[in-house]
C-alpha positions, 0 to 999 in steps of 0.5 A: 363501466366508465371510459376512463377505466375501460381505457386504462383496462385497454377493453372495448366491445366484445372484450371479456372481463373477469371479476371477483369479490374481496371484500366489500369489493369488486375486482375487474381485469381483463380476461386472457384469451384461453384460460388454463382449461383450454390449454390442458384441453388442446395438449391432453385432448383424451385426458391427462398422460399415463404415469411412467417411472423413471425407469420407464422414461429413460427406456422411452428416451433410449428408444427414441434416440434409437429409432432417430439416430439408428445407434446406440 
């Protein structure tokens, strides 16, 4: 990759680029750090939450501020 871009693209050894086609082109940027796989792996590291109702998280939040506060 020529200096100029590599420049204008702010990477350099041991960077991470990512391309895609379009086309008859190549487009090439920097890559982020983490990718949205890593994130959702860190926040939901034993799979996605369980589905709760509307219901079920007003009782939740009750709880919460019940055991926080000791009040109702």
């Amino acid at each position: 990759m020529p200096a100029d871009i590599r420049k204008r693209l702010g990477i350099g050894p041991g960077s991470v680029i990512e391309w895609d086609e379009d086309g008859d082109k190549i487009v090439v940027r920097k890559a982020g750090k983490y990718t949205f796989e890593d994130i959702r792996k860190v926040l939901f590291p034993d799979g996605p939450p369980k589905r709760v109702s509307l219901k079920g998280l007003k009782k939740g939040i009750e709880q919460y501020i019940l055991e926080k506060h000791g009040r109702r």
